[in-house]
TORVEXVO-513802 format. One record per residue: x, y, z of N, C-alpha, C in turn; residue in three letters. Coordinates in steps of 0.001 Angstrom, whole numbers. Layout:
N
<nx=X; ny=Y; nz=Z; cax=X; cay=Y; caz=Z; cx=X; cy=Y; cz=Z; rest=Ala>
...
//
This chain:
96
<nx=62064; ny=57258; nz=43124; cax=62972; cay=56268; caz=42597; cx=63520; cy=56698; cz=41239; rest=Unk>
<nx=62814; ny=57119; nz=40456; cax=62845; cay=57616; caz=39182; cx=64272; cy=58964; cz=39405; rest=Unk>
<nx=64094; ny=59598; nz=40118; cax=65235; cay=60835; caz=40163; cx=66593; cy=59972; cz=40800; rest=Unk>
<nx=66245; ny=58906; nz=42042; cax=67839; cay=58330; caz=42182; cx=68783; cy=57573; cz=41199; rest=Unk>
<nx=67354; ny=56656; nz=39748; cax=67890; cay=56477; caz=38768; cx=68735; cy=57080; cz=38022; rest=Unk>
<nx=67916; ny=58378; nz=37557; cax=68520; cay=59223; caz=37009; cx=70136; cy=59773; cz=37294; rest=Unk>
<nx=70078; ny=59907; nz=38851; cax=71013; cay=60772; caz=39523; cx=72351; cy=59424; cz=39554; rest=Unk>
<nx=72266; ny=58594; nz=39827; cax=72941; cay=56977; caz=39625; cx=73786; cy=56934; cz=38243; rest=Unk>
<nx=72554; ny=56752; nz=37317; cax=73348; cay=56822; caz=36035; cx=74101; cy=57873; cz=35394; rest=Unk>
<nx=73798; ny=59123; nz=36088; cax=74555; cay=59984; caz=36137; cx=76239; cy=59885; cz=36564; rest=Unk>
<nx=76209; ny=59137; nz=37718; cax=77449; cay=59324; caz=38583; cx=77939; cy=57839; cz=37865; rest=Unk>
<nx=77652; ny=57304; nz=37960; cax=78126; cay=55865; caz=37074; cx=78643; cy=55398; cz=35856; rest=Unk>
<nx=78337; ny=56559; nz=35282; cax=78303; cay=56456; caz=33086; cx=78058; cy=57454; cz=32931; rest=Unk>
<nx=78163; ny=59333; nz=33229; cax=78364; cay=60220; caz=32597; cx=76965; cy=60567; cz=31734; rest=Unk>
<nx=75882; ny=59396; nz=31414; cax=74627; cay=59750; caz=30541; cx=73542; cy=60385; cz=31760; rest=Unk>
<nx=73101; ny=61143; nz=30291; cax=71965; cay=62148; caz=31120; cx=70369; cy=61044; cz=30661; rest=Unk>
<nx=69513; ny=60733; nz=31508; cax=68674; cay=60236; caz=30774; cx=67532; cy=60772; cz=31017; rest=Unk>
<nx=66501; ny=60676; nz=30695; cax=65029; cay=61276; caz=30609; cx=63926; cy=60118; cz=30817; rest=Unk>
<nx=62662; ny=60479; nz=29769; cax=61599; cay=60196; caz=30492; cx=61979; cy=58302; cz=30880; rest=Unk>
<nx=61484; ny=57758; nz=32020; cax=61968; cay=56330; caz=32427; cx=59969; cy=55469; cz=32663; rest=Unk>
<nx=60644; ny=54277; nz=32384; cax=59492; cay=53346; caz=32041; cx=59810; cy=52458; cz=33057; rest=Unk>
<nx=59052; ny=52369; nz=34438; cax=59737; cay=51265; caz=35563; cx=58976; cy=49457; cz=34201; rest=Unk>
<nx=60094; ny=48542; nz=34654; cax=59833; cay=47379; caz=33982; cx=59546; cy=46674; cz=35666; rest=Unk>
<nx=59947; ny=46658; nz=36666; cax=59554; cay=45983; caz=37670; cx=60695; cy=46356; cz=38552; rest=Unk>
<nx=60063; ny=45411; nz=39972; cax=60857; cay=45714; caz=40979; cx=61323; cy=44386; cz=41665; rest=Unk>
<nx=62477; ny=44074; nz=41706; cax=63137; cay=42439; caz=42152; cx=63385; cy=42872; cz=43511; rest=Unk>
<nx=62570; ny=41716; nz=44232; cax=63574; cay=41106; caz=45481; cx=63061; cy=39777; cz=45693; rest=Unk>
<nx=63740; ny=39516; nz=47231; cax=63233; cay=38311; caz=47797; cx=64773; cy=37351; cz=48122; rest=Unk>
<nx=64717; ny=36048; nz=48148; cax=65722; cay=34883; caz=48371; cx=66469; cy=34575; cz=47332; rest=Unk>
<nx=66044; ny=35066; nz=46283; cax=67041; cay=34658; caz=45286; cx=68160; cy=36131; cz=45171; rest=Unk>
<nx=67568; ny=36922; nz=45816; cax=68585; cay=38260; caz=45637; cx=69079; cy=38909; cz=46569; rest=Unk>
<nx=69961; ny=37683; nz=47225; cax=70430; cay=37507; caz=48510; cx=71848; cy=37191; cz=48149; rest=Unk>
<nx=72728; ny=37671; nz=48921; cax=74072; cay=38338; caz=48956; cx=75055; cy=37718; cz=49926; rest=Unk>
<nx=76440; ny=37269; nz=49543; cax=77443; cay=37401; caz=50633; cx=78505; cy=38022; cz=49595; rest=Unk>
<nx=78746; ny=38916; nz=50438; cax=80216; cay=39428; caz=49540; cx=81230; cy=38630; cz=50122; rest=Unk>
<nx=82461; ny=38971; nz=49232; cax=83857; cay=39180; caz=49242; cx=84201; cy=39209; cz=51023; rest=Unk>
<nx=83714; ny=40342; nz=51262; cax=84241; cay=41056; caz=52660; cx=83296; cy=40404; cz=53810; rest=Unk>
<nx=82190; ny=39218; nz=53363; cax=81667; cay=38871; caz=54506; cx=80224; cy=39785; cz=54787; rest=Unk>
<nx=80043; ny=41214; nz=54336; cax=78615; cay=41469; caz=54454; cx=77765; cy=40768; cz=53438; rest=Unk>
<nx=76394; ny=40666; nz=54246; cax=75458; cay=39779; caz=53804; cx=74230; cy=40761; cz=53522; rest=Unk>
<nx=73380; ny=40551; nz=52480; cax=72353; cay=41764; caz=51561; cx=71284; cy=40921; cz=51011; rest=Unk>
<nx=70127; ny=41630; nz=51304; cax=68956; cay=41357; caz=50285; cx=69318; cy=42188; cz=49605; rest=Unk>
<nx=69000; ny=42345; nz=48086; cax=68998; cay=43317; caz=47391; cx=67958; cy=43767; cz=46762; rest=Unk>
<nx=66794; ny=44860; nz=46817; cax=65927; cay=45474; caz=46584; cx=66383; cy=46376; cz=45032; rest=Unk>
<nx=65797; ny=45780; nz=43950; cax=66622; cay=46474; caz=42927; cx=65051; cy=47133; cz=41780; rest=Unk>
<nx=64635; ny=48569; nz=41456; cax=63881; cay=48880; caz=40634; cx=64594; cy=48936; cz=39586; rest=Unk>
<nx=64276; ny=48106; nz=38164; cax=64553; cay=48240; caz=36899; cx=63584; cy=49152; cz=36045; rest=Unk>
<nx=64619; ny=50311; nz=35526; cax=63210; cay=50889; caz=34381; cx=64331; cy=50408; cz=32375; rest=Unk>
<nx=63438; ny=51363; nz=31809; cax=63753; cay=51552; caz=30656; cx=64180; cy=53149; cz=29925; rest=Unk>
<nx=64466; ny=53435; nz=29552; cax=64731; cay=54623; caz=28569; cx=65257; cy=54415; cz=27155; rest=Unk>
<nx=64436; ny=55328; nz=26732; cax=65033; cay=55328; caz=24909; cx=65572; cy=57154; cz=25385; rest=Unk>
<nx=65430; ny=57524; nz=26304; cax=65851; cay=58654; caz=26015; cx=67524; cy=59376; cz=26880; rest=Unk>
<nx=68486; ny=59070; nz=26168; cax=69494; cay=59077; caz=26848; cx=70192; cy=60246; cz=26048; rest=Unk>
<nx=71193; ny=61345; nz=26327; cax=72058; cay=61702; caz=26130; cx=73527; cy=62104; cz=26704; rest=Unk>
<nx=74537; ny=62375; nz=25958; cax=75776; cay=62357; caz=26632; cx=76370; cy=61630; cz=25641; rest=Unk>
<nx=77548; ny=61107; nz=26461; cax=78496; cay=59985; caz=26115; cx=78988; cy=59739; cz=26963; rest=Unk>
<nx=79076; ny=58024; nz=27406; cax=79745; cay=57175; caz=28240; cx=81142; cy=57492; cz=28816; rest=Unk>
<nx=80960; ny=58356; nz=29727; cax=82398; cay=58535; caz=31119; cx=82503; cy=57675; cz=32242; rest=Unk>
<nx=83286; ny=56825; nz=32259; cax=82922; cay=55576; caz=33523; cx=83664; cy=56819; cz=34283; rest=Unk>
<nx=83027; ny=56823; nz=35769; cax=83862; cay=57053; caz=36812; cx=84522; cy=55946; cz=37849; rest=Unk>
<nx=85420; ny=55833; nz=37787; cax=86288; cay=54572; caz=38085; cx=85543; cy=54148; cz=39373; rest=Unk>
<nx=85574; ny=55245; nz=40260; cax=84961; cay=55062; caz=41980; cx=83632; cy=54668; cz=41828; rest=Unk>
<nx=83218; ny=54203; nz=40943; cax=81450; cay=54073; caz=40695; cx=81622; cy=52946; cz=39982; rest=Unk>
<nx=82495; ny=52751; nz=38825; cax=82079; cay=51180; caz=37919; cx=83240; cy=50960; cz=37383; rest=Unk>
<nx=83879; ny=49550; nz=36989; cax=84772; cay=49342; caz=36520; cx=84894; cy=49358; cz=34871; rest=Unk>
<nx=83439; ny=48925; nz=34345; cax=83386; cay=49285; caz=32745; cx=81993; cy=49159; cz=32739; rest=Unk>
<nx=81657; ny=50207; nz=31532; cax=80283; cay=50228; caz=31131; cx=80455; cy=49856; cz=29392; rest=Unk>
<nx=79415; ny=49263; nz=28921; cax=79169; cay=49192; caz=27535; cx=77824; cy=48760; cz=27665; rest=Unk>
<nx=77276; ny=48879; nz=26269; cax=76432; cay=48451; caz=25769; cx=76540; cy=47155; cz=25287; rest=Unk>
<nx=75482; ny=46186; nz=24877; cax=75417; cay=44784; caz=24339; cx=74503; cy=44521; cz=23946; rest=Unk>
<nx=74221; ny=43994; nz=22241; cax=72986; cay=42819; caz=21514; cx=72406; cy=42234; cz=22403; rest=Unk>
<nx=70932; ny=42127; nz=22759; cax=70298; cay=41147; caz=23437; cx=71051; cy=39694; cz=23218; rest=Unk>
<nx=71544; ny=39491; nz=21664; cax=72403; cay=38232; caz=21425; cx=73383; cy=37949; cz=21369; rest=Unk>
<nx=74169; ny=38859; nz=21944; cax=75321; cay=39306; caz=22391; cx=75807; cy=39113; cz=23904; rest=Unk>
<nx=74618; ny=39019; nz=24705; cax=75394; cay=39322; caz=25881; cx=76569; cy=38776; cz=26608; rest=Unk>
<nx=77423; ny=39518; nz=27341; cax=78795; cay=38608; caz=27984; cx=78581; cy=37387; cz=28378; rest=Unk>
<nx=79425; ny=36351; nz=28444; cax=79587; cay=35386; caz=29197; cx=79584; cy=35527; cz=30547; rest=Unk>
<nx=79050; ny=34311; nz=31663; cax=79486; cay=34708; caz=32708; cx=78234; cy=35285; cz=33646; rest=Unk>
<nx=77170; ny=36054; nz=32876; cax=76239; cay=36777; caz=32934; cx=75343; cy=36364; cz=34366; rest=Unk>
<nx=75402; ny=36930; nz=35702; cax=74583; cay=36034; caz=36594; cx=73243; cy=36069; cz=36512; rest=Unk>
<nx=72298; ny=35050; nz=37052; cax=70945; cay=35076; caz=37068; cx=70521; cy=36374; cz=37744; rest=Unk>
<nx=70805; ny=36918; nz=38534; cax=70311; cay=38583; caz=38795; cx=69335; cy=39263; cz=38380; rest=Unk>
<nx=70788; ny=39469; nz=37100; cax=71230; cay=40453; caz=35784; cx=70083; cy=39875; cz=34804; rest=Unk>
<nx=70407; ny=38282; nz=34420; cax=69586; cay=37629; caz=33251; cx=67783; cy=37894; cz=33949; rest=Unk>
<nx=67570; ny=38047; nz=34697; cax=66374; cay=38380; caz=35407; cx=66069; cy=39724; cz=34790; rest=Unk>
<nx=66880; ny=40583; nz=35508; cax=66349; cay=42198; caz=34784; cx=65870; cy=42192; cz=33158; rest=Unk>
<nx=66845; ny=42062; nz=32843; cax=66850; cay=41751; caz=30945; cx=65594; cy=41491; cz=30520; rest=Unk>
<nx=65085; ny=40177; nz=30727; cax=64013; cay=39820; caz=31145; cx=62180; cy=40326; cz=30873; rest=Unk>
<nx=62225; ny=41383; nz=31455; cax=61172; cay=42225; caz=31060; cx=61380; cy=43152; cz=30244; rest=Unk>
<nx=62662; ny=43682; nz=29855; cax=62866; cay=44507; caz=28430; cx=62140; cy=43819; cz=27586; rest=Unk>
<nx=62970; ny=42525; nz=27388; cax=62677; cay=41487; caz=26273; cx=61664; cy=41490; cz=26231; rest=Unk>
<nx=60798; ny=41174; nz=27289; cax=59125; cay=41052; caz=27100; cx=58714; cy=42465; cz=26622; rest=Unk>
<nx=59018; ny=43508; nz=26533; cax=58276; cay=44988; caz=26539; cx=59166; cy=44915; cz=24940; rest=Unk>
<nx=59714; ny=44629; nz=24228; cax=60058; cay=44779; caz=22632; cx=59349; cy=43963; cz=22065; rest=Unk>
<nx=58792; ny=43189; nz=22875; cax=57772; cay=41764; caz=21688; cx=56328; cy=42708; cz=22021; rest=Unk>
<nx=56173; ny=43297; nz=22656; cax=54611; cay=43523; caz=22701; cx=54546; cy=44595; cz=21486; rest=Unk>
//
């Protein structure tokens, strides 16, 4: 899992990243899907961490529409429970 991360954020945002810290692994009913187009998804999603990133941010259009960074107190509006889920255990892993 750790190398498709890697290889992901690669193709997605141009950053190279290194050693990774899994924070957990989401699924179940709440991470359940209908798109746009009518397919329907559980979504099985491993979240890690890294402090160790290099590069600089190249969106590839065919992969993401925008990448940035954001303040834990900052984050966008709009933000779905998912997403606010992942976050989640960062937050918990900076207080310890």
């Amino acid at each position: 899992m750790e190398d498709t991360a890697r290889r992901e954020v690669k193709e997605e945002t141009g950053l190279i990243i290194g050693e990774l810290k899994l924070l957990g692994v989401f699924s179940g009913k709440e991470y359940y899907f209908k798109l746009p187009n009518k397919d329907e998804l559980y979504c099985v999603s491993a979240v890690y961490m890294t402090k160790d990133v290099q590069g600089n941010i190249e969106i590839n259009k065919s992969e993401s529409v925008d990448v940035q960074y954001f303040s834990l107190d900052q984050l966008p509006d709009g933000l779905r429970d998912e997403y606010r889920s992942y976050i989640e255990p960062f937050i918990e892993e900076l207080i310890k």
